[in-house]
C-alpha positions as CSV (number, residue, x, y, z in Angstrom):
1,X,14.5,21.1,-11.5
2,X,15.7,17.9,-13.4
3,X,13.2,16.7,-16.3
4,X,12.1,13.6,-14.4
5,X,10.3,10.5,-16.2
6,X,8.2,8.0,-14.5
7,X,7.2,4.8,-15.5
8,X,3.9,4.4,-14.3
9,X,3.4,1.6,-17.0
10,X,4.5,-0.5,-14.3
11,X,1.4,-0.1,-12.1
12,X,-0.2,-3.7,-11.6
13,X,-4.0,-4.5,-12.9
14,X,-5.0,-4.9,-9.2
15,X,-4.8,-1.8,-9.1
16,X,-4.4,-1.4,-4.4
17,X,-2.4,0.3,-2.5
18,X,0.6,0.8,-5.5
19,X,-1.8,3.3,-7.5
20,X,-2.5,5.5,-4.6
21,X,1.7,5.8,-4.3
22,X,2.2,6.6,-7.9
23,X,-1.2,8.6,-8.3
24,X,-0.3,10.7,-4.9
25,X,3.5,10.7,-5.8
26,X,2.6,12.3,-9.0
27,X,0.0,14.9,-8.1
28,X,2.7,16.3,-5.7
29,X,5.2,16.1,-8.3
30,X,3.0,18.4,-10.2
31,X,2.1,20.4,-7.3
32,X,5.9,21.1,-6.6
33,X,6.7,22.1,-10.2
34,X,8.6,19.3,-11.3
35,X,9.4,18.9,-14.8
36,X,7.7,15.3,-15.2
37,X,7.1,13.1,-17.9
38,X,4.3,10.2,-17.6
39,X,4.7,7.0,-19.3
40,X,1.4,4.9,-18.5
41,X,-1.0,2.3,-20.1
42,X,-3.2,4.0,-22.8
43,X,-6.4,3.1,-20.5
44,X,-5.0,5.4,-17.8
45,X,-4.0,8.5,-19.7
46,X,-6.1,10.6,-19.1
47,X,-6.4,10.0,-15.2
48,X,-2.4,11.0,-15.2
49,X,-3.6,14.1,-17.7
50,X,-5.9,15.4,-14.7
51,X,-3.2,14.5,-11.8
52,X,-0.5,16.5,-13.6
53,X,-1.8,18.7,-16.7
54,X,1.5,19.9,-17.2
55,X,3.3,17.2,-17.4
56,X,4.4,15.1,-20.5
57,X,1.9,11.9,-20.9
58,X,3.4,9.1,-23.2
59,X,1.2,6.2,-23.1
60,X,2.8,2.8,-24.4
61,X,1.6,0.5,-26.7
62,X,-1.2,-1.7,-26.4
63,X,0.5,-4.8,-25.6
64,X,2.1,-3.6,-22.0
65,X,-0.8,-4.8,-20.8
66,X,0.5,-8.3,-20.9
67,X,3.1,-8.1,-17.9
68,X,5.7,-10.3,-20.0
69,X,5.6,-8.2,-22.7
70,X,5.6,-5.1,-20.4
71,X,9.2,-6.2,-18.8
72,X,10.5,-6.8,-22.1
73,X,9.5,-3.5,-23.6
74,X,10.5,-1.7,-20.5
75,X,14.1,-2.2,-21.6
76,X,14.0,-1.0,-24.7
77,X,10.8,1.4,-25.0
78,X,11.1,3.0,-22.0
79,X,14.3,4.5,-22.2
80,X,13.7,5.7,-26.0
81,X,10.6,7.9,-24.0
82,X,12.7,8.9,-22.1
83,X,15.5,10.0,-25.1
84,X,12.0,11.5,-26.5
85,X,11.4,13.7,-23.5
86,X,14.5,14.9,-22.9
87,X,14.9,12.9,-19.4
88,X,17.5,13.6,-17.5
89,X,16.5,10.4,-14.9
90,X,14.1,7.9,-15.0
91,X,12.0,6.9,-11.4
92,X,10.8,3.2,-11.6
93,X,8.1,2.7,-8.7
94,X,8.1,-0.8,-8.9
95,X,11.0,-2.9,-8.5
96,X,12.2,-3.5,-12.3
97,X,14.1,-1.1,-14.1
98,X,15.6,-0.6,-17.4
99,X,19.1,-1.7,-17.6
100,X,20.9,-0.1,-20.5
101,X,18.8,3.3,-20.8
102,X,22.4,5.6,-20.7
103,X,20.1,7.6,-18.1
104,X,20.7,7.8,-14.1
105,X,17.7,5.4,-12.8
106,X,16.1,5.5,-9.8
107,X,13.7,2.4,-8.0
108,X,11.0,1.8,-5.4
109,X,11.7,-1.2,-3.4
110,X,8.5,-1.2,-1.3
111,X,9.6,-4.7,0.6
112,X,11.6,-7.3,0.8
113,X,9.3,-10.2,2.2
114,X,10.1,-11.8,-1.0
115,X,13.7,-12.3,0.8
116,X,12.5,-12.7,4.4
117,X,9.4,-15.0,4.4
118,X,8.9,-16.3,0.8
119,X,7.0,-19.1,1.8
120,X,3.8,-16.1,2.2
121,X,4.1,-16.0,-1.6
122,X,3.9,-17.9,-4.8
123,X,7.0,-19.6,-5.6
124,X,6.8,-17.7,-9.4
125,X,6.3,-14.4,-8.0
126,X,8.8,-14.3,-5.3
127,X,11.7,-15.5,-7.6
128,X,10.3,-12.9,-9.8
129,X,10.6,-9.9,-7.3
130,X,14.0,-11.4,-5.4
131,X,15.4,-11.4,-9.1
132,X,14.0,-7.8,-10.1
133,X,15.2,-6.6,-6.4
134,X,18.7,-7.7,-6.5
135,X,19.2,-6.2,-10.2
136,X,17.6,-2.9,-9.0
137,X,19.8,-2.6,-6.2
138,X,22.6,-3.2,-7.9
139,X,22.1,-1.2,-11.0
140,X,19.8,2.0,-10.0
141,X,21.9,4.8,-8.9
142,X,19.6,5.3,-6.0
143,X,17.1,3.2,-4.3
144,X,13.8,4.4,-2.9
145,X,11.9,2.8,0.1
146,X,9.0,3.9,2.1
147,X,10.0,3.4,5.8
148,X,13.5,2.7,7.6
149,X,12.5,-0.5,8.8
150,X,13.1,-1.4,4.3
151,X,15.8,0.7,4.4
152,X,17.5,-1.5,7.1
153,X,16.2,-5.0,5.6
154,X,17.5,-4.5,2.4
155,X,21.1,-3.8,4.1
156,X,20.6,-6.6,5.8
157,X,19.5,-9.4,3.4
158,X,21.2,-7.9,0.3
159,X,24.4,-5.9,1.4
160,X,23.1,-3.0,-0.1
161,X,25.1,0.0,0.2
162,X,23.1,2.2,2.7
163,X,24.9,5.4,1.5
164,X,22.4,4.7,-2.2
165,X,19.5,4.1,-0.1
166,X,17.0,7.3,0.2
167,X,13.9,7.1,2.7
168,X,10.9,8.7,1.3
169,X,7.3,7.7,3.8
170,X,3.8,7.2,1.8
171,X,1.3,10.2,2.1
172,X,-2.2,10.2,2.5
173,X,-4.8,12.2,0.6
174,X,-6.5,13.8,3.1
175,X,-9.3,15.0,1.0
176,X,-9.6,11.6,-0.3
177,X,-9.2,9.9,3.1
178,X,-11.1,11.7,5.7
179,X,-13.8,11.4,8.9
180,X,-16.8,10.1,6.8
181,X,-20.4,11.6,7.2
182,X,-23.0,9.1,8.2
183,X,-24.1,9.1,4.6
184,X,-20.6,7.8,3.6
185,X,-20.6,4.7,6.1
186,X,-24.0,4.1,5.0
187,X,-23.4,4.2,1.7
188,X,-19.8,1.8,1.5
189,X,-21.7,-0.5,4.1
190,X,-24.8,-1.4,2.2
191,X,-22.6,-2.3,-0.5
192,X,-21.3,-4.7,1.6
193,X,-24.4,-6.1,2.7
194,X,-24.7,-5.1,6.3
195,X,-27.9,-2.8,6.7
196,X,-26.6,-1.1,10.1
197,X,-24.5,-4.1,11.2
198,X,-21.4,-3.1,13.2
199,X,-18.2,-4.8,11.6
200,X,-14.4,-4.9,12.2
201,X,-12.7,-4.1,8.9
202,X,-10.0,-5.3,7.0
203,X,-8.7,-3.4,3.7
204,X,-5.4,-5.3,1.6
205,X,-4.9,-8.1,-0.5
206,X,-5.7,-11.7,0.5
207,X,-2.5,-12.8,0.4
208,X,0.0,-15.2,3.2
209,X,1.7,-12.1,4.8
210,X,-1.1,-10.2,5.6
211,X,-2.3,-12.8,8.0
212,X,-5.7,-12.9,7.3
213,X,-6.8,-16.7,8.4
214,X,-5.2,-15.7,11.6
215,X,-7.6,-12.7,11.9
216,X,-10.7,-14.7,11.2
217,X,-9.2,-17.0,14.1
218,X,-8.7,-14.3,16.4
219,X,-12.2,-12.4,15.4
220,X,-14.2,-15.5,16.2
221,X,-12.7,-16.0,19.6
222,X,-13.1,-12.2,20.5
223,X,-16.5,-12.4,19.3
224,X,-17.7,-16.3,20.4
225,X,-19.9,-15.2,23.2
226,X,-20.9,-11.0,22.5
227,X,-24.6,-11.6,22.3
228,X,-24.8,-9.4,19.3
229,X,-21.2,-9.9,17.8
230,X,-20.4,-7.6,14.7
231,X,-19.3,-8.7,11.5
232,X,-15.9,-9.0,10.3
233,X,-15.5,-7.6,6.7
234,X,-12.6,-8.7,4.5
235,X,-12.4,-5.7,2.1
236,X,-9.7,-6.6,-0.6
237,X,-9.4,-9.3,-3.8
238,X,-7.9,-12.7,-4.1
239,X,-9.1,-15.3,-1.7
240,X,-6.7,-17.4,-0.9
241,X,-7.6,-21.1,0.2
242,X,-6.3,-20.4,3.7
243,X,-8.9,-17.5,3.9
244,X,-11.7,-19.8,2.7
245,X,-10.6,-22.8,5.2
246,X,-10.1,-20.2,7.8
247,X,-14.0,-19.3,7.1
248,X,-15.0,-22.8,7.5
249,X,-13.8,-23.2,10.6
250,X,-15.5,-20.7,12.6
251,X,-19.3,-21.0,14.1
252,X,-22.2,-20.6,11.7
253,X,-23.0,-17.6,14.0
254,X,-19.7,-15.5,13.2
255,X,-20.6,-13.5,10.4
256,X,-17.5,-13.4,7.7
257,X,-17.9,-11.1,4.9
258,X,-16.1,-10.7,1.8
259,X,-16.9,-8.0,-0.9
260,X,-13.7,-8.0,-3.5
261,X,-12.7,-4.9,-4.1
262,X,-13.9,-1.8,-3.0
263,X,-14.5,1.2,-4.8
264,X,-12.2,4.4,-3.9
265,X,-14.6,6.8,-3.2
266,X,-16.2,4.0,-0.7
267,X,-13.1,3.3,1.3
268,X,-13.7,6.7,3.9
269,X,-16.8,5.3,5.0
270,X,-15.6,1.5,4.9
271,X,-12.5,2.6,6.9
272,X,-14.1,5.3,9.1
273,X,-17.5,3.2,9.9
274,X,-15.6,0.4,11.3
275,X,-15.7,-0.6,15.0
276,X,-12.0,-1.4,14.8
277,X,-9.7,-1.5,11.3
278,X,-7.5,-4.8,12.1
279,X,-4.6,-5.2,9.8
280,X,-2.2,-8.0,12.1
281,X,0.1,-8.2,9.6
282,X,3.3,-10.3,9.5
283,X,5.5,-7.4,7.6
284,X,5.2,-4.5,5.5
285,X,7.1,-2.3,3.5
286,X,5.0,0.8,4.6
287,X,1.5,-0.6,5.4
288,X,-0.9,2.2,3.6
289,X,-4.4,1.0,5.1
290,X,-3.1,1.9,8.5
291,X,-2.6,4.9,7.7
292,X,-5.6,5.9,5.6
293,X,-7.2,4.2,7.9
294,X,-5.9,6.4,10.8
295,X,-6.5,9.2,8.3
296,X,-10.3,8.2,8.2
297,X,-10.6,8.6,12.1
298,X,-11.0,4.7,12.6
299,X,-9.4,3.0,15.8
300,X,-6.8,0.7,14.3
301,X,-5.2,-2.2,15.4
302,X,-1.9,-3.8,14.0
303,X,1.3,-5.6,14.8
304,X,4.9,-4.5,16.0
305,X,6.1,-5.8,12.9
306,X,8.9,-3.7,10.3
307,X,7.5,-0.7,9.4
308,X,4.0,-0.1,11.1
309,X,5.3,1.2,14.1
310,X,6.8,3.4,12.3
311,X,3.7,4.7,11.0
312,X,1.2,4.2,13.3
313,X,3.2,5.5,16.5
314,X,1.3,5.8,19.8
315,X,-1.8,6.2,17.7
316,X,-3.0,2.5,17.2
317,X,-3.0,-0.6,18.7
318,X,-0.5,-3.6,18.4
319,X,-1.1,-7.0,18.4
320,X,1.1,-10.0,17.8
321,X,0.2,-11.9,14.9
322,X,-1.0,-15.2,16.5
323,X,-4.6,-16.4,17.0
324,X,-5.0,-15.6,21.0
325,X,-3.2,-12.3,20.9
326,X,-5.4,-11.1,17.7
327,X,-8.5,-12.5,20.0
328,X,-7.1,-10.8,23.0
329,X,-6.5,-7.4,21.6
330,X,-9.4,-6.7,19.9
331,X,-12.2,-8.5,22.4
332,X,-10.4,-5.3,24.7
333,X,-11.3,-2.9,22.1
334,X,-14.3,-4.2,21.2
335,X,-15.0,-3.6,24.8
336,X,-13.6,-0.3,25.4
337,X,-15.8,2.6,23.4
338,X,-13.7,4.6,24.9
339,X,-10.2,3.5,24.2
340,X,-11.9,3.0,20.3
341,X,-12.7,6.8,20.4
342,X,-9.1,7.9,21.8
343,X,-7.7,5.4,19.6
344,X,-9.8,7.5,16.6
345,X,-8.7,10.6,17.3
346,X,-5.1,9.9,18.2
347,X,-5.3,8.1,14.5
348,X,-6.3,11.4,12.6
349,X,-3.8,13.5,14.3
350,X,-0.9,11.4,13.6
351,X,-1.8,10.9,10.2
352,X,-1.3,14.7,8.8
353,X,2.2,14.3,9.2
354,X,2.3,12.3,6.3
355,X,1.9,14.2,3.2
356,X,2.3,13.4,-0.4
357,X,3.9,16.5,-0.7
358,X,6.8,15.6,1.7
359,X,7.0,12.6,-0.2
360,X,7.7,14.1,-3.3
361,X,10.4,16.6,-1.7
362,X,11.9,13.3,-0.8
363,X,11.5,11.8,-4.1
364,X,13.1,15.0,-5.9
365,X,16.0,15.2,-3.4
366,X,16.5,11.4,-4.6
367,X,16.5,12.2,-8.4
368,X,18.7,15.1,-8.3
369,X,21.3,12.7,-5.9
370,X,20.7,10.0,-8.8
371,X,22.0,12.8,-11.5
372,X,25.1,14.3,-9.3
């Protein structure tokens, strides 16, 4: 097997679903024998030590955890770790790459929303991604996405030559994300505050595309006149001033909860407690909370939109992304135990057919294509 390095330096400090892609890609890297070097921040060495003792763990300096000085280091220190090593290609999971390392390169692009709908994004952070994306593409000698629904975006908006382009889908851990025990849901929902409450979930970032303020819509309509509605919990950071207006809006009776982050180990019983997991989203590269979510045996209801048909199948529920469909869709679950329960089960069935370790077949078919 090539001697792969991977930049996992990259990893942003909010630390959500792009951890459990480079920490799952790299276990099964390990797993499959791969002959992996790790370049991380020094705070997460020894998490990438347990992952993959045999690999190689370079931690960077200090100062990568500023994200300016990160990207400017990345194009010089990265590739001398990777002379250091012995690389013989370099995987960067997150958009940037170096430019002049002399080594084949290969990039994640997990989206392209910044080209499709950057008006769901800071104006700094989407020219910041567009930018990175377009010199990826062009530069890497192959290009890693997690669905086809990517794959056939960034063809569209960017020309990109298909033939460069490699598919590799997300895994889930399935020890990590299972069916919780009642002692699991108890646990992750006191934390939250809801002492026995029923509650529809929501696990992701508070961001534009994820269509939160829409959900809060939808959720209070579905809920308005349930004479003991459940509460909706918003697990995930950032609140965005169209999630707190959203709030404001609805009756004093709909009960909107928002914990922050949530602790790993409590996202089984977050996930599988939930009367319903809604994620309506308005695209995603892969969309990782459906599946763990599915994974978790929860009933889960999303939209027809890029890639989450792709993973969810006949095993969830869609919605369109507006406020009376959201209502409409899940007021029907919310009155169907039934449906919930097939939907639940149908959920942890699909779910085992994606495996980190497929993923990093994919992944190693990718680098050695990158190499020839």
């Amino acid at each position: 097997m090539p001697r792969v390095l991977v930049d996992a330096a990259a990893v942003p400090a909010d630390r959500g679903a792009l951890i459990r892609y480079v920490d799952g890609l790299i276990a099964a890297l390990h797993r499959a024998g791969a002959d992996l070097a790790v370049v991380c921040q020094r705070s997460d060495a020894e998490r990438y030590g347990r992952l993959a003792p045999s690999a190689r763990i370079m931690p960077g300096p200090v100062s990568i955890t500023n994200r300016a000085a990160r990207l400017a280091w990345e194009q010089t220190g990265v590739p001398l770790l990777a002379r250091q090593a012995g690389a013989q290609v370099i995987h960067a999971p997150y958009y940037s790459i170096p430019l002049r390392s002399g080594l084949p390169t290969v990039v994640t692009v997990h989206d392209v929303t910044w080209f499709t709908e950057p008006e769901r994004h800071g104006t700094v952070k989407a020219s910041f991604f567009r930018s990175a994306t377009r010199t990826a593409v062009r530069h890497a000698q192959r290009v890693i996405v997690p669905s086809k629904a990517t794959r056939e975006e960034l063809v569209r908006v960017l020309a990109a030559d298909p033939t460069r382009i490699d598919v590799a889908y997300h895994g889930v851990d399935q020890t990590l994300f299972h069916k919780p025990g009642p002692d699991e849901v108890r646990r992750a929902t006191e934390r939250c505050g809801l002492h026995g409450r029923p509650y529809v979930a929501f696990l992701g970032a508070l961001e534009p595309r994820k269509n939160v303020p829409n959900l809060i819509r939808g959720f209070a309509s579905a809920v308005r006149d349930l004479p003991e509605p459940p509460a909706l919990v918003l697990g995930g950071g950032v609140h965005e001033d169209d999630v707190d207006a959203a709030c404001r809006e609805v009756e004093a009776t709909v009960k909107v909860v928002r914990p922050g982050f949530l602790r790993v180990p409590d996202l089984p019983g977050f996930l599988g407690g939930a009367l319903v997991v809604a994620f309506p989203s308005r695209g995603e590269g892969f969309g990782l909370p459906v599946l763990e979510a599915m994974a978790c045996g929860a009933p889960v209801l999303t939209t027809h939109r890029t890639s989450l048909p792709e993973v969810g199948g006949d095993a969830v529920a869609y919605t369109e992304p507006d406020v009376p469909a959201i209502a409409s869709a899940l007021g029907q679950l919310l009155a169907s135990p039934a449906r919930r329960q097939w939907l639940g089960e149908a959920g942890l069935t699909r779910a085992k057919e994606f495996t980190w370790d497929a993923s990093a077949e994919a992944h190693l078919s990718s680098y050695q294509r990158a190499i020839e």
